[in-house]
C-alpha positions as a Markdown table, in Angstrom:
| # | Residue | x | y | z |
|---|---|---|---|---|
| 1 | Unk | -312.6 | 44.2 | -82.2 |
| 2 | Unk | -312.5 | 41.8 | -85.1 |
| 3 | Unk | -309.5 | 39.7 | -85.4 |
| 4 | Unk | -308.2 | 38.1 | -88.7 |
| 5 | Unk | -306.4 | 35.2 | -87.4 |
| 6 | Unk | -303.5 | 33.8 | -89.4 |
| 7 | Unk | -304.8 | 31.6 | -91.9 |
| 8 | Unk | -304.5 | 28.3 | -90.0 |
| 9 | Unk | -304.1 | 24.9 | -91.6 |
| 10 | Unk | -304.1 | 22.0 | -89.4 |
| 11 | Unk | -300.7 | 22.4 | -87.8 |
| 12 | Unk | -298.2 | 20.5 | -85.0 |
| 13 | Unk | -298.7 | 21.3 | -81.7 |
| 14 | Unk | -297.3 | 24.6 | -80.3 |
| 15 | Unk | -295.6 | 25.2 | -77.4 |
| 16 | Unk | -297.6 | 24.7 | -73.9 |
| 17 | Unk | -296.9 | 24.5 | -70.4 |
| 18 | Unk | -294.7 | 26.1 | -68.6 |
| 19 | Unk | -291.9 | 27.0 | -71.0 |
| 20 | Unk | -288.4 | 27.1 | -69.9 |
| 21 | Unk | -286.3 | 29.2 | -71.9 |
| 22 | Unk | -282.9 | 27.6 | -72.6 |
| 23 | Unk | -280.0 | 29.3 | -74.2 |
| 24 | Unk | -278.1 | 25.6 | -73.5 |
| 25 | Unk | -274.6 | 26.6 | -76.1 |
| 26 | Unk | -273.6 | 26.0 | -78.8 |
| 27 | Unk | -272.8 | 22.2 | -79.4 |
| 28 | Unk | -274.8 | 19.3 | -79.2 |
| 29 | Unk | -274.2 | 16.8 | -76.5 |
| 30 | Unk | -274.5 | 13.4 | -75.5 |
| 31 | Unk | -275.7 | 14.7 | -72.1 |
| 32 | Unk | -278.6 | 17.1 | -72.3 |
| 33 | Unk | -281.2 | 17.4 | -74.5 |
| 34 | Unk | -280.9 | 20.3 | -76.6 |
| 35 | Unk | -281.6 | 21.5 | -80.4 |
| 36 | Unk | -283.0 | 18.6 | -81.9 |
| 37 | Unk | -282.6 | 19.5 | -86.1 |
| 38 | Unk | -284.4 | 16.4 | -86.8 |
| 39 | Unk | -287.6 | 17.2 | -85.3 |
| 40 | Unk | -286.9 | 21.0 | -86.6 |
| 41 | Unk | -287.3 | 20.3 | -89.6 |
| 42 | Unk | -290.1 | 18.4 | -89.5 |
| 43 | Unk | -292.0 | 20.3 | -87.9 |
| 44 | Unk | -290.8 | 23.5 | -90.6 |
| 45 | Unk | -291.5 | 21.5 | -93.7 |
| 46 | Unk | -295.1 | 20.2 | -92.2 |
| 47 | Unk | -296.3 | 23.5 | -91.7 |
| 48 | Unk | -295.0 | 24.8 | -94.9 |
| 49 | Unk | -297.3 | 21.5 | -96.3 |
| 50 | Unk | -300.3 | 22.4 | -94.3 |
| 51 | Unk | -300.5 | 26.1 | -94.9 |
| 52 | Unk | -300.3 | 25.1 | -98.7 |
| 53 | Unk | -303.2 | 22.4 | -98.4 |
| 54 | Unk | -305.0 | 25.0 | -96.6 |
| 55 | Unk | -304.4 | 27.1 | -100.3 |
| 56 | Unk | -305.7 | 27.1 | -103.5 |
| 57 | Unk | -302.3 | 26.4 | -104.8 |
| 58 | Unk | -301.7 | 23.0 | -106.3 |
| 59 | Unk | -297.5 | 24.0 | -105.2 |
| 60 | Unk | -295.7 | 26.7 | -103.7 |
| 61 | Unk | -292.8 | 28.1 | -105.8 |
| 62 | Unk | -290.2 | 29.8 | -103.1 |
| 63 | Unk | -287.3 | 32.6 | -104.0 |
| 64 | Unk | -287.4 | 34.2 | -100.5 |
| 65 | Unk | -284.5 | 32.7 | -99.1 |
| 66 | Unk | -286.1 | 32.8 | -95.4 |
| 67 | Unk | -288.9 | 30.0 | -97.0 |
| 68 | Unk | -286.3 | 28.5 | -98.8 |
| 69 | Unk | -284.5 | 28.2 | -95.4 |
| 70 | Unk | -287.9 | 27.1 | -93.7 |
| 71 | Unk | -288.8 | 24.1 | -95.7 |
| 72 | Unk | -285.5 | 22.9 | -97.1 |
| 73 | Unk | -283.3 | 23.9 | -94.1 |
| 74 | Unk | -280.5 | 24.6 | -96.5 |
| 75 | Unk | -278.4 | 27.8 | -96.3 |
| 76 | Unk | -275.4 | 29.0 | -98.5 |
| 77 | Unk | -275.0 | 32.6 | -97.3 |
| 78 | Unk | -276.4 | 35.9 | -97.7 |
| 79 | Unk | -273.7 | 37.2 | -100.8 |
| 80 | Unk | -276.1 | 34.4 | -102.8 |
| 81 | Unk | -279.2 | 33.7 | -100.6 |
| 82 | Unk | -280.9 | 37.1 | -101.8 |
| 83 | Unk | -279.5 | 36.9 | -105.6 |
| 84 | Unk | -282.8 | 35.3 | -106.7 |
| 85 | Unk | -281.2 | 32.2 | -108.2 |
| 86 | Unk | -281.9 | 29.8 | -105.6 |
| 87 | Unk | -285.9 | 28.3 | -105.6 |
| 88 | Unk | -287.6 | 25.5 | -104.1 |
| 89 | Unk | -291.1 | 24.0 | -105.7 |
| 90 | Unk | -293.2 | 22.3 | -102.8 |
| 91 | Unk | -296.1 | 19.8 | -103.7 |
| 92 | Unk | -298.4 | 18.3 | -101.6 |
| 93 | Unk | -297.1 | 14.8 | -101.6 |
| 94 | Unk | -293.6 | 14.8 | -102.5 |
| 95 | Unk | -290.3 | 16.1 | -101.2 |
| 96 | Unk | -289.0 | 19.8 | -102.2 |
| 97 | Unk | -287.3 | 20.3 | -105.0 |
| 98 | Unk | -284.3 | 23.0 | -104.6 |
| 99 | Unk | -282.5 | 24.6 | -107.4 |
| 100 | Unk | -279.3 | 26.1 | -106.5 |
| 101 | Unk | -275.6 | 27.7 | -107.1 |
| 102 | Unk | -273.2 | 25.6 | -108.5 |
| 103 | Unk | -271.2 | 23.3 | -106.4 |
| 104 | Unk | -273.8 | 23.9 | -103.3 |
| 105 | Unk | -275.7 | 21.5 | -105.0 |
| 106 | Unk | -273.0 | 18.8 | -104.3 |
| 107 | Unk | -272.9 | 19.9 | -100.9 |
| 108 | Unk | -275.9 | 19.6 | -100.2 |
| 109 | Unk | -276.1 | 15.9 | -101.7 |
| 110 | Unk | -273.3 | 14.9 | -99.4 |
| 111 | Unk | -274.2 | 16.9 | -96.4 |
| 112 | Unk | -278.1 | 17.3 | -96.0 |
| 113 | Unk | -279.5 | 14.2 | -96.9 |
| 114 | Unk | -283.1 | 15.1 | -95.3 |
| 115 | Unk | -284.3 | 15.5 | -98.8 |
| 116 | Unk | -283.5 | 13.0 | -101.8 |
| 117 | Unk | -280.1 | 13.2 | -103.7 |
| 118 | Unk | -282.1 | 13.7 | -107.2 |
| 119 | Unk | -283.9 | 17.0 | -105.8 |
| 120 | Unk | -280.6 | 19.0 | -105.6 |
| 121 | Unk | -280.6 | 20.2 | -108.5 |
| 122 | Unk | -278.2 | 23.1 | -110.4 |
| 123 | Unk | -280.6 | 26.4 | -111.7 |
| 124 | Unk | -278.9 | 29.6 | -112.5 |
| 125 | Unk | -281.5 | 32.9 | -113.4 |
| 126 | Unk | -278.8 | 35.5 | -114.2 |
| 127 | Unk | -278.2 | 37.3 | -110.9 |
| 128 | Unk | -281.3 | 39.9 | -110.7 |
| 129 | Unk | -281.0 | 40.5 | -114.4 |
| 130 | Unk | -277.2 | 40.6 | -115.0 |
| 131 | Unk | -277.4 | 37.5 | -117.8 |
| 132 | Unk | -280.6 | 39.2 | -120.0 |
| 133 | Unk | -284.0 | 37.0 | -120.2 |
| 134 | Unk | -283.3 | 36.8 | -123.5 |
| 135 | Unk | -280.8 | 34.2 | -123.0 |
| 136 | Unk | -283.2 | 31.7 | -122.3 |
| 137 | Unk | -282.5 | 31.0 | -118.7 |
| 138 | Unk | -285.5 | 31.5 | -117.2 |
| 139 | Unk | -287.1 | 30.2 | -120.6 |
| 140 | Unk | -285.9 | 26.4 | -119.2 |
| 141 | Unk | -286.4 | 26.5 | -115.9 |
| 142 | Unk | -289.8 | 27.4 | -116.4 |
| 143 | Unk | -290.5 | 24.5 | -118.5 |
| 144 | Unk | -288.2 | 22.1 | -115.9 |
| 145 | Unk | -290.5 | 23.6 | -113.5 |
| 146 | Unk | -293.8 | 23.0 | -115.4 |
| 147 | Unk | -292.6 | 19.4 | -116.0 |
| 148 | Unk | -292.7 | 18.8 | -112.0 |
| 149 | Unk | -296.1 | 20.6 | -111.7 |
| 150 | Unk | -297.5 | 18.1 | -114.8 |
| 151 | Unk | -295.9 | 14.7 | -112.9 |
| 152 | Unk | -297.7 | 15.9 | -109.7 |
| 153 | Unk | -300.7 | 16.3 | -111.2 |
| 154 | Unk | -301.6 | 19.6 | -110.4 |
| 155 | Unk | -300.4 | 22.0 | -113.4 |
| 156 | Unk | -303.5 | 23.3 | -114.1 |
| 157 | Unk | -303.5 | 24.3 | -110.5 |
| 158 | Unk | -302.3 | 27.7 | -109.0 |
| 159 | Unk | -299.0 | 28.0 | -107.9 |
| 160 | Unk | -297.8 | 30.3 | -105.3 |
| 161 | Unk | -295.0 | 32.6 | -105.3 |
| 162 | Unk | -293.4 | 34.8 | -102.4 |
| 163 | Unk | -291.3 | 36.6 | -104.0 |
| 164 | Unk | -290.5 | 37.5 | -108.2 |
| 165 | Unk | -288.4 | 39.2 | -110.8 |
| 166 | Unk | -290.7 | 40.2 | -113.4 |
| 167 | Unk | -289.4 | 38.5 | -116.3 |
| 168 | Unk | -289.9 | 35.1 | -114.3 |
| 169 | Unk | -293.4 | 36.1 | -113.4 |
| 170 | Unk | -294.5 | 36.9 | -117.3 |
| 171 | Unk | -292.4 | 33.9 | -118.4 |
| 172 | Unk | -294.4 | 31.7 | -116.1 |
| 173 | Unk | -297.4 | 33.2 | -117.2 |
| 174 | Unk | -296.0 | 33.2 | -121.0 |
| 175 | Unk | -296.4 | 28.6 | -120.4 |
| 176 | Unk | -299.4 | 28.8 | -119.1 |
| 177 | Unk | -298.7 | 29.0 | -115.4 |
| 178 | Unk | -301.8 | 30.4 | -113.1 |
| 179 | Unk | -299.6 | 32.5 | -110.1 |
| 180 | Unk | -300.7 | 34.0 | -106.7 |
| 181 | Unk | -299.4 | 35.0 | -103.3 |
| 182 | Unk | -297.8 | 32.4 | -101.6 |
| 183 | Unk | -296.2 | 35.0 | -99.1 |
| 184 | Unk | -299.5 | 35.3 | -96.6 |
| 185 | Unk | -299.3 | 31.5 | -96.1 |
| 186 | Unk | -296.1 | 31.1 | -95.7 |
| 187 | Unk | -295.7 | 33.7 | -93.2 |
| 188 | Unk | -298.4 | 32.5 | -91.3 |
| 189 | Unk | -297.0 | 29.1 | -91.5 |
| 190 | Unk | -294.0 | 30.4 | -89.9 |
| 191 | Unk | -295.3 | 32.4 | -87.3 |
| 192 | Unk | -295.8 | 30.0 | -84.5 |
| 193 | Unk | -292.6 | 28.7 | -83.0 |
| 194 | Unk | -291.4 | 25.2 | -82.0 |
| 195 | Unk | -289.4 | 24.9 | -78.9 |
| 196 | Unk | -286.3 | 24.4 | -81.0 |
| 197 | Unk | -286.7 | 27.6 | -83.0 |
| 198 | Unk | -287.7 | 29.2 | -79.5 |
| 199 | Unk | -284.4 | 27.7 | -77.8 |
| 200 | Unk | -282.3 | 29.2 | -81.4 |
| 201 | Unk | -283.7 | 32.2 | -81.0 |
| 202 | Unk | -282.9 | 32.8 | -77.0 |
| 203 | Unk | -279.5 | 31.5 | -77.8 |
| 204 | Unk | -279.0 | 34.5 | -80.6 |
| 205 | Unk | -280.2 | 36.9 | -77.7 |
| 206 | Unk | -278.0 | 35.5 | -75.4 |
| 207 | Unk | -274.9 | 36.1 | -77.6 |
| 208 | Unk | -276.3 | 39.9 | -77.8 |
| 209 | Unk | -276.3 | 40.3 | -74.3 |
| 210 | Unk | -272.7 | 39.1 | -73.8 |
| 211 | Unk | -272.0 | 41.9 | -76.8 |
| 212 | Unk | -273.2 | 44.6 | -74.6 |
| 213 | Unk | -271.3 | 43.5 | -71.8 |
| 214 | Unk | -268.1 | 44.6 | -74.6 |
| 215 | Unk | -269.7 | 47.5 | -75.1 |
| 216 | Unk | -270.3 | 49.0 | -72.0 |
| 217 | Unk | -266.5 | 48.6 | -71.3 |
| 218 | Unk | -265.2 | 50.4 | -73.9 |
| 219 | Unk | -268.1 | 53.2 | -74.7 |
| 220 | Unk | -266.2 | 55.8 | -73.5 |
| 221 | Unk | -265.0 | 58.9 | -74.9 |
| 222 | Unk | -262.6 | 59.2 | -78.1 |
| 223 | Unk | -264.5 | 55.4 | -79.3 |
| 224 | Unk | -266.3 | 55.4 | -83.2 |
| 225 | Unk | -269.4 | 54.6 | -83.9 |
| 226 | Unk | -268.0 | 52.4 | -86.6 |
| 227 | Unk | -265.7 | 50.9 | -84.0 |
| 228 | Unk | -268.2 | 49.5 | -82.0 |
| 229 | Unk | -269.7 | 48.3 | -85.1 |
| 230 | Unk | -266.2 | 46.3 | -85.4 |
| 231 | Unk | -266.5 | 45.2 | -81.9 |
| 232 | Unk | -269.3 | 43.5 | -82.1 |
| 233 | Unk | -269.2 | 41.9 | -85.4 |
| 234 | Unk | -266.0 | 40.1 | -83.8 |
| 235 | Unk | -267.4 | 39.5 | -80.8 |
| 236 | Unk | -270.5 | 38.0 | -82.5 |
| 237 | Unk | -268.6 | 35.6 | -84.9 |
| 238 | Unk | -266.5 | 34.3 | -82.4 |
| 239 | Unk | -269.1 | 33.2 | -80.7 |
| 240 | Unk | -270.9 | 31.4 | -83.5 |
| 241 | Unk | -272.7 | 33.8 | -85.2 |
| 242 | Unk | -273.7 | 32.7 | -88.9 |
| 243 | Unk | -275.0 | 36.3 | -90.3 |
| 244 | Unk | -274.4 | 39.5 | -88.6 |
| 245 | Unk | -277.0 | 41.5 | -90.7 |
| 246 | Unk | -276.6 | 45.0 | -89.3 |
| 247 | Unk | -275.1 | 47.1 | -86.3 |
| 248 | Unk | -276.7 | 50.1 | -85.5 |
| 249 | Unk | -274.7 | 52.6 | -83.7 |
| 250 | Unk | -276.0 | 55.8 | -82.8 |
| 251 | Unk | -274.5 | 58.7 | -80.7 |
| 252 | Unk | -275.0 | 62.4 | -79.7 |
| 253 | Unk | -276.5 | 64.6 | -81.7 |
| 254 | Unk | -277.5 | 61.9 | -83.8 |
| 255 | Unk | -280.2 | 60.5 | -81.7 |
| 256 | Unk | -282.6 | 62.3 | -83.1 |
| 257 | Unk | -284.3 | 61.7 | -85.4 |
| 258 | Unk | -283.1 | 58.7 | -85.6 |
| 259 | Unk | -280.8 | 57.8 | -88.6 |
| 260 | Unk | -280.9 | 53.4 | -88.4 |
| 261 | Unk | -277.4 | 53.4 | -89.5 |
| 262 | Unk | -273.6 | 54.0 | -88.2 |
| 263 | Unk | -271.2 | 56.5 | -89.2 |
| 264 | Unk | -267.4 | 57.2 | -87.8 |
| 265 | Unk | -268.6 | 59.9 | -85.0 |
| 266 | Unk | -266.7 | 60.0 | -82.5 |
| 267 | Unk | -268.1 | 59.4 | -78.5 |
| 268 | Unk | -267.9 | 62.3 | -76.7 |
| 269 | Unk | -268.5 | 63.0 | -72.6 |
| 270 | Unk | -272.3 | 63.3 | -71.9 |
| 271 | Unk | -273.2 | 61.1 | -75.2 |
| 272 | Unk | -276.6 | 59.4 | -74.7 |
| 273 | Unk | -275.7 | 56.6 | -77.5 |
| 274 | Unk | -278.3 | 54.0 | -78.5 |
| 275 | Unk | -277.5 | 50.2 | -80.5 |
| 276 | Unk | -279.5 | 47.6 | -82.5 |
| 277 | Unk | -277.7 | 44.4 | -83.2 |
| 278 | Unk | -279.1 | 42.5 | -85.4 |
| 279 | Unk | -277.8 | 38.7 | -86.2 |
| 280 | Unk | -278.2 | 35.4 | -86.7 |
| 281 | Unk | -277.5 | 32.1 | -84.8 |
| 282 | Unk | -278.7 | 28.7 | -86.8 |
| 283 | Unk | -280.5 | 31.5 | -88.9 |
| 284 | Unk | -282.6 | 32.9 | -85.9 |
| 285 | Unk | -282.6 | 36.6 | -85.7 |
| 286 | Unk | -282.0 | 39.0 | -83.2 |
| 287 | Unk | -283.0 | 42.7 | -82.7 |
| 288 | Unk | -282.1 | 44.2 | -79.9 |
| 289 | Unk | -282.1 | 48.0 | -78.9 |
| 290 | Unk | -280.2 | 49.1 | -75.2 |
| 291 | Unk | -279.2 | 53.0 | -74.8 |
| 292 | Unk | -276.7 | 54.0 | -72.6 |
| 293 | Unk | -275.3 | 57.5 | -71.4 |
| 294 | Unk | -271.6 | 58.1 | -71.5 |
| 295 | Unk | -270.0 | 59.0 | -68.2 |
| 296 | Unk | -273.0 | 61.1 | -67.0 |
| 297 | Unk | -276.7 | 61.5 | -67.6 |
| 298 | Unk | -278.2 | 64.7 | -68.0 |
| 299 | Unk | -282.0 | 65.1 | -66.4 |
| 300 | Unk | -283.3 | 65.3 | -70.1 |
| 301 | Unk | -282.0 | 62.1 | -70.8 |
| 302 | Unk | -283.1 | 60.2 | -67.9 |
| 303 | Unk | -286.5 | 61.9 | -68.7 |
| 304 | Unk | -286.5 | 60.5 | -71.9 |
| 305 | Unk | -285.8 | 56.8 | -71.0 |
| 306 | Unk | -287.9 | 57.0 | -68.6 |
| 307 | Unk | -291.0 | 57.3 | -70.9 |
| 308 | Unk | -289.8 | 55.0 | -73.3 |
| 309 | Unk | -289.4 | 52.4 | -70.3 |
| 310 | Unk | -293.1 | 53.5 | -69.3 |
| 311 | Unk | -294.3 | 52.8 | -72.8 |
| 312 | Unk | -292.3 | 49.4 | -73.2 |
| 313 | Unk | -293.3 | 47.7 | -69.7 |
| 314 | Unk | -297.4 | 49.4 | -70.6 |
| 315 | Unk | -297.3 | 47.2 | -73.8 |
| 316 | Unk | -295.3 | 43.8 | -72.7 |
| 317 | Unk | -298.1 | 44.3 | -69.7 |
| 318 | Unk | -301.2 | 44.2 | -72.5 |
| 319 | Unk | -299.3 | 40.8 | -74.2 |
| 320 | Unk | -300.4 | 37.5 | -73.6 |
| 321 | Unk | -302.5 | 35.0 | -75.6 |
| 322 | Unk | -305.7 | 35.9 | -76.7 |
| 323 | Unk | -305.5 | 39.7 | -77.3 |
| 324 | Unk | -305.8 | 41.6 | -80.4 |
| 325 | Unk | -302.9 | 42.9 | -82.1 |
| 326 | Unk | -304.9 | 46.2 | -82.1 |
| 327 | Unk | -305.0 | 45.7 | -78.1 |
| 328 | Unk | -301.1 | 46.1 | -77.7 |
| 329 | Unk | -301.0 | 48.6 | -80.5 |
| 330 | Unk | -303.4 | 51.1 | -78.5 |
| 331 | Unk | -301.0 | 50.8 | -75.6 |
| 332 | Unk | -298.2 | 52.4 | -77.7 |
| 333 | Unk | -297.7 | 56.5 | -77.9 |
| 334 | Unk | -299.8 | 57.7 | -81.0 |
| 335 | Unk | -297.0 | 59.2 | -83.2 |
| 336 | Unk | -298.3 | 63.2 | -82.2 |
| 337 | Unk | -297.0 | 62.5 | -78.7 |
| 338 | Unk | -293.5 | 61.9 | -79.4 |
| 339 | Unk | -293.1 | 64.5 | -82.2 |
| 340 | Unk | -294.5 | 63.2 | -85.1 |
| 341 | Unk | -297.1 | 64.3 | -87.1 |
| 342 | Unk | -298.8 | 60.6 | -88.9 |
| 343 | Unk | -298.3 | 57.5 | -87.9 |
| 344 | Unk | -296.3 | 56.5 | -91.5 |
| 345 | Unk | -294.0 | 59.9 | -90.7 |
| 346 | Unk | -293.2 | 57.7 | -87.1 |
| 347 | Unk | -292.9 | 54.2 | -88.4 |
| 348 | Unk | -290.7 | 51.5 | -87.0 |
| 349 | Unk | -290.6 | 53.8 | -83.3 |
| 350 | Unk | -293.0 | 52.5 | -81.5 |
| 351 | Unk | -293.9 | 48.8 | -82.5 |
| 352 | Unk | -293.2 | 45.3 | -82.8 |
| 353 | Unk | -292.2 | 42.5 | -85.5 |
| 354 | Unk | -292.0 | 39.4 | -85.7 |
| 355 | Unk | -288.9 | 37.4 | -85.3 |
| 356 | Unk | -287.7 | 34.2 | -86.7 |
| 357 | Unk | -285.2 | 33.1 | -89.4 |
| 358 | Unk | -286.8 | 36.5 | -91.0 |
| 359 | Unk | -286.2 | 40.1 | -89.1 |
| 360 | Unk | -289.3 | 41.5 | -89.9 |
| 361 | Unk | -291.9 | 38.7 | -89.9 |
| 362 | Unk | -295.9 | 37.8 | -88.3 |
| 363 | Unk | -297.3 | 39.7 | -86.0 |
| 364 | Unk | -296.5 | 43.3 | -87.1 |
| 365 | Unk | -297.9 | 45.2 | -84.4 |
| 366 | Unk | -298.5 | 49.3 | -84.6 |
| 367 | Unk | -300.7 | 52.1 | -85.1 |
| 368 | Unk | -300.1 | 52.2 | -88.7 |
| 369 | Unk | -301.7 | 48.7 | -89.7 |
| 370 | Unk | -303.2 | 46.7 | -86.5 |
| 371 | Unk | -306.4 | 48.6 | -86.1 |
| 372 | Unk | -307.6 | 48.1 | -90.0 |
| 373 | Unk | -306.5 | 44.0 | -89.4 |
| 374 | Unk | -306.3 | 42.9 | -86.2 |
| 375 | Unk | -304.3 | 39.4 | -85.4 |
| 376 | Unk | -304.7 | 37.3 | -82.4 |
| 377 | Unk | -301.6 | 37.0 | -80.3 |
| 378 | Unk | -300.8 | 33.1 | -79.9 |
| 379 | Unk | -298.5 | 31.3 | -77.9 |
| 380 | Unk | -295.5 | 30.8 | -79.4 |
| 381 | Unk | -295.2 | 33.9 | -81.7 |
| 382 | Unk | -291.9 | 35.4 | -81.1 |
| 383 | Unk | -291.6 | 39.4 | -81.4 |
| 384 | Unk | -289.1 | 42.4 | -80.5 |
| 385 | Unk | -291.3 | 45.3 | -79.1 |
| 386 | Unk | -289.9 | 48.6 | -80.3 |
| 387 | Unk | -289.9 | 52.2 | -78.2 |
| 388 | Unk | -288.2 | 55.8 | -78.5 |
| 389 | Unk | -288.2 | 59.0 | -77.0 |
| 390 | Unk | -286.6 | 62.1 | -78.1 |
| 391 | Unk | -285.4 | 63.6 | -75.0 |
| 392 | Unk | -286.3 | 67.8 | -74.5 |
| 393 | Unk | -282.5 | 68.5 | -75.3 |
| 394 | Unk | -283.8 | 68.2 | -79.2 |
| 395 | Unk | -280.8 | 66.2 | -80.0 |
| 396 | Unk | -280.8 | 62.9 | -77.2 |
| 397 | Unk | -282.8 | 60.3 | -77.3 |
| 398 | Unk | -283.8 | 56.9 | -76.0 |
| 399 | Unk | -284.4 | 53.3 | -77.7 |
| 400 | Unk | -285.3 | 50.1 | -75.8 |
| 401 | Unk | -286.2 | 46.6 | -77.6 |
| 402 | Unk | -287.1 | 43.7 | -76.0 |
| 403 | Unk | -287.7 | 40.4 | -77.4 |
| 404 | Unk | -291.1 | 38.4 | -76.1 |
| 405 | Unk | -292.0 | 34.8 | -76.6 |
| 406 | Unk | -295.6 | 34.4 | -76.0 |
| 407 | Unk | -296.4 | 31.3 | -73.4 |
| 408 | Unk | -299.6 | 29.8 | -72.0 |
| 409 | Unk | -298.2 | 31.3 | -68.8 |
| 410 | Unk | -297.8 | 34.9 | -70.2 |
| 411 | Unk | -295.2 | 37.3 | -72.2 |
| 412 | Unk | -291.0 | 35.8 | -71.2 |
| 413 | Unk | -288.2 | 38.2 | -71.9 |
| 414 | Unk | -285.2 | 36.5 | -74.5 |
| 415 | Unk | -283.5 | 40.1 | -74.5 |
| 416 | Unk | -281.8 | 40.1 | -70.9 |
| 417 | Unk | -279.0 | 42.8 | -70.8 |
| 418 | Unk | -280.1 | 45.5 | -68.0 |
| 419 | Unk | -282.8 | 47.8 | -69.1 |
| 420 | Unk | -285.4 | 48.7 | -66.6 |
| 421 | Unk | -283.4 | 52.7 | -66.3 |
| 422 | Unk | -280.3 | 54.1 | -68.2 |
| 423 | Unk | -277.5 | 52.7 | -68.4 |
| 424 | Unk | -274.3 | 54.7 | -67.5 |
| 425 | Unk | -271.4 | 53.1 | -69.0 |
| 426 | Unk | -267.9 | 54.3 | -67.6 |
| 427 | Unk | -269.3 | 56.6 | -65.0 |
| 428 | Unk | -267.0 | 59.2 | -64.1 |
């Protein structure tokens, strides 16, 4: 086994000991320690600073609204967050910089005073190409950018980039701007959790699990798909959510394969029906598979969550610090065993990903990539763990997700609705 390990500058300590996994509400009190922001966000913005001295890069040059997120802890919703107008230039030795939409920039002046007034600053690209190049937006913010770079010192360094729109890559390149990847650091940067992201991100399960509580009351039959969708995007904001970035709602004969999506189907008697609900709380994700049958359970069905179970508890079993990605990944059903023929044909059905203010972030752990580059499982990475089963009806099917948080004391469970055997909501 040869492990790549992330790419690790000197970083803050992870968490250790015997980790208690709080989901403490939603408010800050006077009383109990909970969420502490301050020391958040300091610890985000130190390892965004490490993993770039650990670089080549003389600054990091962020679009990806997750790193924007990371190391400016500003957020203005996701109808602008993925617009690729808002950037953030990090240096070494000085605060970030963050360009933004309009009057956000005022906001954040009055509101998040972490960084200094001056570095909220107004920058407008043309929303993903609607205003052409050629009207010389990107032209000047270029040239504001490569102002910075020559003040710092380090313009004749690279810079790294996540994430582009080609005519801002060639424009940078047009003044003499040397760009890389900046992606691979900052993703390892944000792989290891604090205990304040870890206590955001069992809060976000927590709300889940109080959503399939709703659920399980009302899956009966003459429900929607869609309707369920509804359900829980209520049930969600009400209780705090900030982004509910997709429902999954799946039913009958439209287990399998597997369509990751919703439509307005109607729950019939017998359903097996499977969910994914993924959201946000403080920008910490969720995803989070539970199946359930509807009134009854056929023996095909129980069949089939009964092997997914078996291959979920065989890989949260294999987790704990130390191990090889490709270690966990070997555990899981090669892709011929449930009915596919290549692992690419079955991907996303048997793995796990990374979890943070991202859905899909470090370790991605599967057949498909972790043997080529192994990673070594750390405490503090947070992950959901992915199975399915068709069941031998051809058209059933079960999907269980569970979200782990690695400790020094071995794999803890965020995701904590009932799932060790089907589920029979409304039994009749």
């Amino acid at each position: 086994m040869t492990i790549t390990s992330p790419a690790a500058p000197p970083r803050p300590a992870a968490p250790t000991g015997a980790l208690t996994l709080a989901a403490p509400g939603h408010m800050g009190v006077d009383y109990e320690a909970r969420v502490d922001f301050d020391r958040l966000r300091r610890y985000r913005i130190d390892r965004a600073r490490a993993a770039l001295a650990a670089s080549e890069c003389g600054a990091f040059l962020l679009f990806d609204f997750y790193n924007i997120r990371y190391t400016t802890s500003t957020w203005i919703g996701g109808a602008l967050g993925d617009k690729m107008i808002r950037y953030a230039l990090i240096t070494r030795d000085s605060d970030p910089v963050l360009w933004d939409f309009g009057s956000a920039v005022k906001h954040h002046q009055l509101h998040s005073r972490w960084i200094p007034e001056q570095n909220y600053r107004a920058g407008f690209l043309g929303f993903r190409g609607a205003v052409a190049p050629t009207v010389g937006l990107m032209q000047a913010a270029v040239a504001e950018i490569k102002g910075l770079l020559v003040e710092a010192g380090v313009a004749d360094q690279p810079v790294g980039v996540d994430i582009v729109e080609p005519p801002f890559l060639f424009e940078l390149q047009r003044q003499g701007l040397r760009v890389v990847d900046a992606q691979q650091s900052m993703l390892d940067a944000r792989c290891i959790k604090s205990p304040d992201e870890i206590v955001l991100l069992n809060q976000a399960a927590a709300m889940v699990d109080g959503v399939y509580q709703d659920i399980v009351e009302v899956l009966k039959p003459g429900i929607r798909e869609n309707q369920i969708v509804a359900l829980a995007n209520q049930r969600l904001y009400e209780m705090g959510s900030d982004q509910v970035e997709a429902v999954n709602a799946i039913s009958g004969e439209r287990c399998n394969p597997h369509p990751h999506n919703f439509t307005d189907r109607l729950i019939r008697p017998g359903d097996q029906a499977f969910f994914d609900i993924i959201h946000s709380y403080n920008g910490y994700r969720t995803c989070y598979y539970r199946t359930f049958a509807v009134g009854k359970a056929t023996a095909a069905q129980r069949d089939a969550y009964t092997r997914a179970r078996e291959w979920m508890d065989r890989g949260i079993a294999g987790i704990r610090a130390g191990i090889g990605t490709d270690e966990v990944a070997a555990l899981l059903p090669p892709a011929q065993e449930f009915g596919f023929g290549t692992e690419m044909d079955a991907f996303g059905l048997q793995f796990a990903h990374g979890l943070g203010l991202g859905l899909h972030e470090r370790p991605i752990i599967s057949r498909l990539n972790s043997f080529k580059e192994p990673v070594e499982l750390q405490v503090g990475m947070v992950f959901a763990l992915e199975t399915y089963c068709p069941a031998s009806d051809g058209v059933s099917a079960a999907r269980i997700e569970e979200e782990i948080v690695i400790t020094d004391t071995g794999p803890k469970i965020l995701t904590l609705f009932p799932a060790e055997e089907l589920f029979v909501a409304n039994p009749y």
